[in-house]
ROFINU-191896 format. One record per residue (C-alpha): residue number from 0; residue in three letters; x negated, y negated, z. Coordinates in steps of 0.05 Angstrom, whole numbers, plus 5000, padded with zeros to 4 digits. Each point is the difference from the previous one (the first is absolute). Layout:
residues N
- NUM, ala, X, Y, Z $
...
end
This chain:
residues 280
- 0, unk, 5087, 0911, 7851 $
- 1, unk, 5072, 5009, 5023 $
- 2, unk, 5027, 4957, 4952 $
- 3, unk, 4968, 5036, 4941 $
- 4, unk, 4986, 5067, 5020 $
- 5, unk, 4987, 5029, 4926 $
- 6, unk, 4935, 4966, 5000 $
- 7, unk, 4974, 5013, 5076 $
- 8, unk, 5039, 5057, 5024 $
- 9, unk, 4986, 5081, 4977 $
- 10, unk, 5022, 5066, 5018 $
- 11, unk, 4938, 5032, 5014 $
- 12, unk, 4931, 4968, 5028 $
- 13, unk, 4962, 5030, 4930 $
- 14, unk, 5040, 4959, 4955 $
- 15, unk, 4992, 4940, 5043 $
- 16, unk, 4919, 5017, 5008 $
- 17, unk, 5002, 5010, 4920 $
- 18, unk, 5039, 4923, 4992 $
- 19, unk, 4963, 4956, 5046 $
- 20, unk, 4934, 5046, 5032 $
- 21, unk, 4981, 5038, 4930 $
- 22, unk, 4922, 4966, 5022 $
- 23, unk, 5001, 5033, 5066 $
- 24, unk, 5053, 5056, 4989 $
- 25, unk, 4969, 5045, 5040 $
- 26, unk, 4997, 4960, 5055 $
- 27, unk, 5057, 4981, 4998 $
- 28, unk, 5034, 5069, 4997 $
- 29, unk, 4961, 5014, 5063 $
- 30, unk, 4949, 5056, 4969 $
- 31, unk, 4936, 4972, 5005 $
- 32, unk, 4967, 5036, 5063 $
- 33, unk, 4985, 4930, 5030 $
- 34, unk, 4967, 4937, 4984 $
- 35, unk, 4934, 5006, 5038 $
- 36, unk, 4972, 5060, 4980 $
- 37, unk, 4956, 5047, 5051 $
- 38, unk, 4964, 5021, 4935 $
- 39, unk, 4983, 4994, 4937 $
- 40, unk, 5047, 5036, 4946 $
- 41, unk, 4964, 5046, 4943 $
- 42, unk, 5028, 5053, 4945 $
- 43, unk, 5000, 5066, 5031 $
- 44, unk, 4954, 5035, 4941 $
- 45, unk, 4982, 5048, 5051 $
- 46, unk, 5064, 5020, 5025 $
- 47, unk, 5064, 5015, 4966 $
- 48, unk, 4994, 4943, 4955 $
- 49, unk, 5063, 4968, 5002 $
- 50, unk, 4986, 4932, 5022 $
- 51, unk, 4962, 4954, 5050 $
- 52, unk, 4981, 5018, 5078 $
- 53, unk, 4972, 4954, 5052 $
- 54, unk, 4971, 5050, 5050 $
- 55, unk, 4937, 4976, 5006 $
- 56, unk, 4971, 5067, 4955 $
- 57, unk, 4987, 4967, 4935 $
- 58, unk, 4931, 5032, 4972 $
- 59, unk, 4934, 4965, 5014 $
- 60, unk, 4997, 4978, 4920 $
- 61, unk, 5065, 4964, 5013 $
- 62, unk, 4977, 4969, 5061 $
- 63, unk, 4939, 4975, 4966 $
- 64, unk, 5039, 4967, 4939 $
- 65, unk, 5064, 4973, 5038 $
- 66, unk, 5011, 4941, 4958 $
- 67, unk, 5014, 5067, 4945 $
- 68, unk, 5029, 5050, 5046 $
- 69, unk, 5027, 4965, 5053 $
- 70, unk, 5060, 4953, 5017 $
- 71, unk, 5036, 4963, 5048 $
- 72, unk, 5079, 5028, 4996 $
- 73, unk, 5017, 5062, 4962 $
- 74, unk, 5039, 4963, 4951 $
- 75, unk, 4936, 4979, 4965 $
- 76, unk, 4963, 5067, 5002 $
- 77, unk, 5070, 5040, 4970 $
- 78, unk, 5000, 4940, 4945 $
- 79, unk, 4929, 5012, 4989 $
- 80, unk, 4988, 5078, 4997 $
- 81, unk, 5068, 5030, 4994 $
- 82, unk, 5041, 4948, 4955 $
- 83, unk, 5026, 5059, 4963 $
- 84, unk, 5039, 5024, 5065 $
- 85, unk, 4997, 4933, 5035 $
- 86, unk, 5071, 4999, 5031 $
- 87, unk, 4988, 5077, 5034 $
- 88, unk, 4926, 4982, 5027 $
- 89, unk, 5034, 4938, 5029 $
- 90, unk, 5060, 5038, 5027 $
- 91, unk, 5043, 4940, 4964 $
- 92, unk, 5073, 5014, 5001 $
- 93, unk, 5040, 5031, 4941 $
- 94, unk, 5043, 4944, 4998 $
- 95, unk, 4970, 4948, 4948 $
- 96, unk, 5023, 5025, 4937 $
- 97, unk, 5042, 5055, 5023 $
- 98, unk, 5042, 5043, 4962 $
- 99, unk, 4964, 4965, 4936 $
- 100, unk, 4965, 5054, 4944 $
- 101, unk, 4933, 4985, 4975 $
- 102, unk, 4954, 5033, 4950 $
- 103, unk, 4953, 5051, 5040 $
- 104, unk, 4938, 4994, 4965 $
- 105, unk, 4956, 5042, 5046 $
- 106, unk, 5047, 5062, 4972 $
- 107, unk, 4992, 5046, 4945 $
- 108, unk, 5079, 5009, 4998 $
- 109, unk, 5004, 4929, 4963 $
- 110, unk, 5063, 4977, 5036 $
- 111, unk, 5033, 4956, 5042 $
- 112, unk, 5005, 5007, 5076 $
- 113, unk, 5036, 4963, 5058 $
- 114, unk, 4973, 5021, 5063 $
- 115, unk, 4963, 4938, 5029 $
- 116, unk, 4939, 5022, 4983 $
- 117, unk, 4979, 4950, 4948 $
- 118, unk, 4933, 4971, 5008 $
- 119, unk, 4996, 4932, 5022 $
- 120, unk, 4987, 4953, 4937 $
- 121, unk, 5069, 5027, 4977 $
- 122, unk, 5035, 4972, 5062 $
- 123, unk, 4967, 4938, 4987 $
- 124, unk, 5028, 5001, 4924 $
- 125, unk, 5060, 5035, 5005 $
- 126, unk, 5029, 4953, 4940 $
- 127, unk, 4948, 5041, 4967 $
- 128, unk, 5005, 5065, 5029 $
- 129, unk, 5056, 5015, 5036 $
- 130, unk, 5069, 5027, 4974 $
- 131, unk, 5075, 5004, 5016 $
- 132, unk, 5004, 5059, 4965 $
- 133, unk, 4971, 5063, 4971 $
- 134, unk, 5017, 4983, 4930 $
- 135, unk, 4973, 4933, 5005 $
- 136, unk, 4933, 5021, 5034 $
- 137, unk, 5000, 5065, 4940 $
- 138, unk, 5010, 4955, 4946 $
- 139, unk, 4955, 4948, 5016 $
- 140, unk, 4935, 5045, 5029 $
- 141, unk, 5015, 5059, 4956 $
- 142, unk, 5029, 5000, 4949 $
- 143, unk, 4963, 5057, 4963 $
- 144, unk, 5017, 5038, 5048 $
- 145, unk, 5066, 4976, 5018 $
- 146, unk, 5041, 5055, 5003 $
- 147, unk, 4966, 5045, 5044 $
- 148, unk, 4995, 4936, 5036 $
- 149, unk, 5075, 4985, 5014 $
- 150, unk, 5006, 5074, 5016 $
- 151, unk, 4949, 4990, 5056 $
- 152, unk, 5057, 4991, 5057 $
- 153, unk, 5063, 5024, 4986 $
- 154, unk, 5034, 4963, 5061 $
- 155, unk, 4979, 4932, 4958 $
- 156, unk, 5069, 4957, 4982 $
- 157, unk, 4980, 4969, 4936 $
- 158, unk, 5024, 4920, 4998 $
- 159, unk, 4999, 4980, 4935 $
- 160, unk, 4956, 4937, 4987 $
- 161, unk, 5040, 4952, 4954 $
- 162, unk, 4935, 4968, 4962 $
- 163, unk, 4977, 5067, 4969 $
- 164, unk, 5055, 5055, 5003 $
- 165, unk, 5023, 5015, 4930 $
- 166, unk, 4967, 4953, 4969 $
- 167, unk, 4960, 5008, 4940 $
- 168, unk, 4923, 4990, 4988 $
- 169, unk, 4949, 4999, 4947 $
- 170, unk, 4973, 5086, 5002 $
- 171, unk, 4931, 4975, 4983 $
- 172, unk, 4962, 5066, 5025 $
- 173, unk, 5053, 5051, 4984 $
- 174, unk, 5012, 5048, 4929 $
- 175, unk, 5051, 4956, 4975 $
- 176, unk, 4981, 4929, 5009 $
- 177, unk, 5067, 4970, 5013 $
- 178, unk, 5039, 4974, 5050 $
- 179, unk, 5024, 5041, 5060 $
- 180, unk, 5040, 4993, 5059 $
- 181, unk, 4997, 5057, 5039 $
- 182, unk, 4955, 4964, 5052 $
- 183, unk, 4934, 5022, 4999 $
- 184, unk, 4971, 4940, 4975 $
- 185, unk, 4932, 4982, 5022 $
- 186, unk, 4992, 4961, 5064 $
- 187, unk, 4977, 4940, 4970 $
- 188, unk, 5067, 4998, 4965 $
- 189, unk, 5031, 5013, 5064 $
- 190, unk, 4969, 4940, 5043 $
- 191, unk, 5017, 4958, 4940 $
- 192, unk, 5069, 5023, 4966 $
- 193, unk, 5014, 4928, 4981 $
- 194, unk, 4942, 5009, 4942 $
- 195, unk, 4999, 5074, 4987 $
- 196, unk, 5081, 5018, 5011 $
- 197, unk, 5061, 4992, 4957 $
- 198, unk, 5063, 5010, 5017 $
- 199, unk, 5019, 5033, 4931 $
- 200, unk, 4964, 5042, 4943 $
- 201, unk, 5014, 4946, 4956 $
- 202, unk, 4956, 4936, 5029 $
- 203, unk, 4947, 5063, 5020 $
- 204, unk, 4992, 5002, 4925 $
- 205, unk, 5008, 4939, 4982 $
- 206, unk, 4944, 4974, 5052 $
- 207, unk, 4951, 5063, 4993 $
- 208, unk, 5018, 5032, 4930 $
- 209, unk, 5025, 4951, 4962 $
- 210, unk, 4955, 5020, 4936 $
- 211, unk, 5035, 5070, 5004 $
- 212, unk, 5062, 4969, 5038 $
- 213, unk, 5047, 5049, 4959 $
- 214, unk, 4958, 5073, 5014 $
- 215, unk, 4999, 4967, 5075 $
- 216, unk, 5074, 4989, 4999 $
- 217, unk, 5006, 5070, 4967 $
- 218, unk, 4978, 5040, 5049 $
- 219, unk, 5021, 5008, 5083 $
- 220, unk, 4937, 5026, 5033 $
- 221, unk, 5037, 5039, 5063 $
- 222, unk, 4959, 5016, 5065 $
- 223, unk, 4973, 5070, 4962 $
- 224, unk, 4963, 4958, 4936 $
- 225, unk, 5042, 5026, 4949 $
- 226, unk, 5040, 4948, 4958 $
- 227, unk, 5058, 5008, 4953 $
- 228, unk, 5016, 4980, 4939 $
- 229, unk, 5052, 4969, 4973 $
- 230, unk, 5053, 5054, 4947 $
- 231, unk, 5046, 4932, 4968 $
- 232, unk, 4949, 5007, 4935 $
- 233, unk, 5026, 5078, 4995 $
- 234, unk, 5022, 5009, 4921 $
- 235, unk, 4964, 4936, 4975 $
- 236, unk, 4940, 4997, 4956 $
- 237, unk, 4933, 4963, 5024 $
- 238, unk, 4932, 5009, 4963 $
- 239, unk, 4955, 5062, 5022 $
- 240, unk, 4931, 5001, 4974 $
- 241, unk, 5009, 4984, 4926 $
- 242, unk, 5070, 5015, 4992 $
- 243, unk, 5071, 4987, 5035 $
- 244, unk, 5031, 5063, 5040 $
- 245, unk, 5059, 5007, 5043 $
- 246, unk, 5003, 4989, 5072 $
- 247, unk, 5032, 5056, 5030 $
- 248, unk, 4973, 5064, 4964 $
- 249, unk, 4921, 5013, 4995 $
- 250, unk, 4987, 4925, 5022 $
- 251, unk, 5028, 4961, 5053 $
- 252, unk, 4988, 4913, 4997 $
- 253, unk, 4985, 4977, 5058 $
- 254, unk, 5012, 4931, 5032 $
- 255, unk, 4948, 4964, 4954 $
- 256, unk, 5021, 5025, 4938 $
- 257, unk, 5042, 4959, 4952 $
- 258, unk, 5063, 5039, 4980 $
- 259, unk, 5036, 4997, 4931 $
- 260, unk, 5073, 5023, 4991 $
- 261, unk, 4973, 5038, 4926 $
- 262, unk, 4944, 5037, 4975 $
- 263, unk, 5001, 4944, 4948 $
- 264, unk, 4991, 4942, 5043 $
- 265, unk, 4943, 5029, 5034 $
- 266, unk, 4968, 5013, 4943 $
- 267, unk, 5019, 4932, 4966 $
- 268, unk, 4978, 4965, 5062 $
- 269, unk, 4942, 5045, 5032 $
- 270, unk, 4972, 5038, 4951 $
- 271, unk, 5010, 4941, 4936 $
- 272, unk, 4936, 5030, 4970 $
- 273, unk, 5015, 5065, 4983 $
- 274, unk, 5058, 5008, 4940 $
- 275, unk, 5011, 5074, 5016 $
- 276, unk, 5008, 4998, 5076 $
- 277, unk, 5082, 5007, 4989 $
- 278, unk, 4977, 5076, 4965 $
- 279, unk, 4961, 5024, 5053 $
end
């Protein structure tokens, strides 16, 4: 272990618990209240409700159903009956995950939180769960609701993560149906940017739009919806209804349009069928 102490050796006694003891962690971090136990532990119902005593005072129902009510460490019981606050009804240390956000579901706030307090199936998939930072944990959890999200803590430093940031996806459930990159994809795109990302507008198109690849190139959704459309057809004819009119005065082309340098190309070209479309 001396030789290679960056695979055996650890600052604190929770990381090395969480490495090599994560099956008996609380053992192992020395908070179990002993390994023979005088009694029985139960969830205190009864009492304040906020985990698992072995006093001896479990009610008579739970004494007559202990293969439901009771169990033999207090790991079991808090696993059992209070999974949702598992790490405070086993007075488990803050350290496993520290310092991480995670989605707090139990709220009505719809944000992100780091305060240790995440319930325990999170620390056992923090790939899933856990974040390094607010954005991250926003983005990927809540997205609708993103913003008020990353406004949550205003101490958070905001790291940047390099697979999503600025890059552009397919605005399937938004007003414009293009591609944005203003990072509030949804967080299926998120766990899997390699499918759902782009690092430009143009292969978003391509990949998502391509049968209205030019409106998709067009148009920059920004983080607010609104998109913008291109002025380089400003003065040029393009066909509006059935006629041709200028771009510029009472019509504008958009990106879609085609664009003719005269009034008598457009009509030539788009409107063939009528002979007195030039007069009009």
């Amino acid at each position: 272990m001396a030789s290679n102490p960056s695979n055996y050796l650890y600052s604190t006694l929770d990381k090395c618990c969480s490495a090599h003891f994560s099956w008996n962690y609380l053992s192992c971090m020395g908070q179990l209240d002993g390994v023979c136990a005088r009694s029985l532990w139960y969830p205190d119902w009864t009492g304040s409700d906020k985990g698992c005593l072995n006093d001896g005072n479990e009610p008579s129902y739970m004494a007559a159903a202990p293969k439901i009510y009771l169990y033999g460490n207090k790991a079991e019981c808090c696993e059992e009956h209070y999974s949702w606050d598992y790490n405070e009804c086993v007075g488990r240390a803050k350290g496993v995950n520290n310092g991480l956000y995670y989605p707090d579901f139990d709220s009505s706030d719809h944000v992100c939180r780091k305060d240790g307090l995440q319930p325990m199936y999170m620390d056992q998939a923090p790939e899933w769960w856990m974040h390094k930072d607010l954005k991250e944990c926003c983005t990927t959890n809540y997205s609708w609701n993103y913003e008020a999200c990353v406004k949550s803590d205003p101490n958070a430093v905001s790291v940047a993560n390099p697979d999503t940031d600025g890059k552009y996806f397919p605005d399937w459930l938004g007003s414009e149906h293009m591609c944005k990159n203003d990072n509030t994809q949804p967080s299926y795109m998120t766990k899997n940017p390699s499918m759902w990302m782009y690092d430009t507008l143009d292969k978003c198109c391509k990949a998502r739009y391509s049968w209205k690849y030019d409106e998709c190139r067009g148009s920059t959704a920004s983080a607010t919806g609104t998109s913008t459309s291109t002025s380089s057809s400003t003065g040029k004819w393009f066909k509006v209804g059935e006629g041709c009119e200028q771009s510029g005065t009472t019509y504008t082309a958009e990106s879609w349009d085609t664009t003719y340098p005269t009034k008598k190309q457009c009509c030539t070209k788009a409107v063939w069928w009528d002979a007195d479309c030039e007069d009009r």
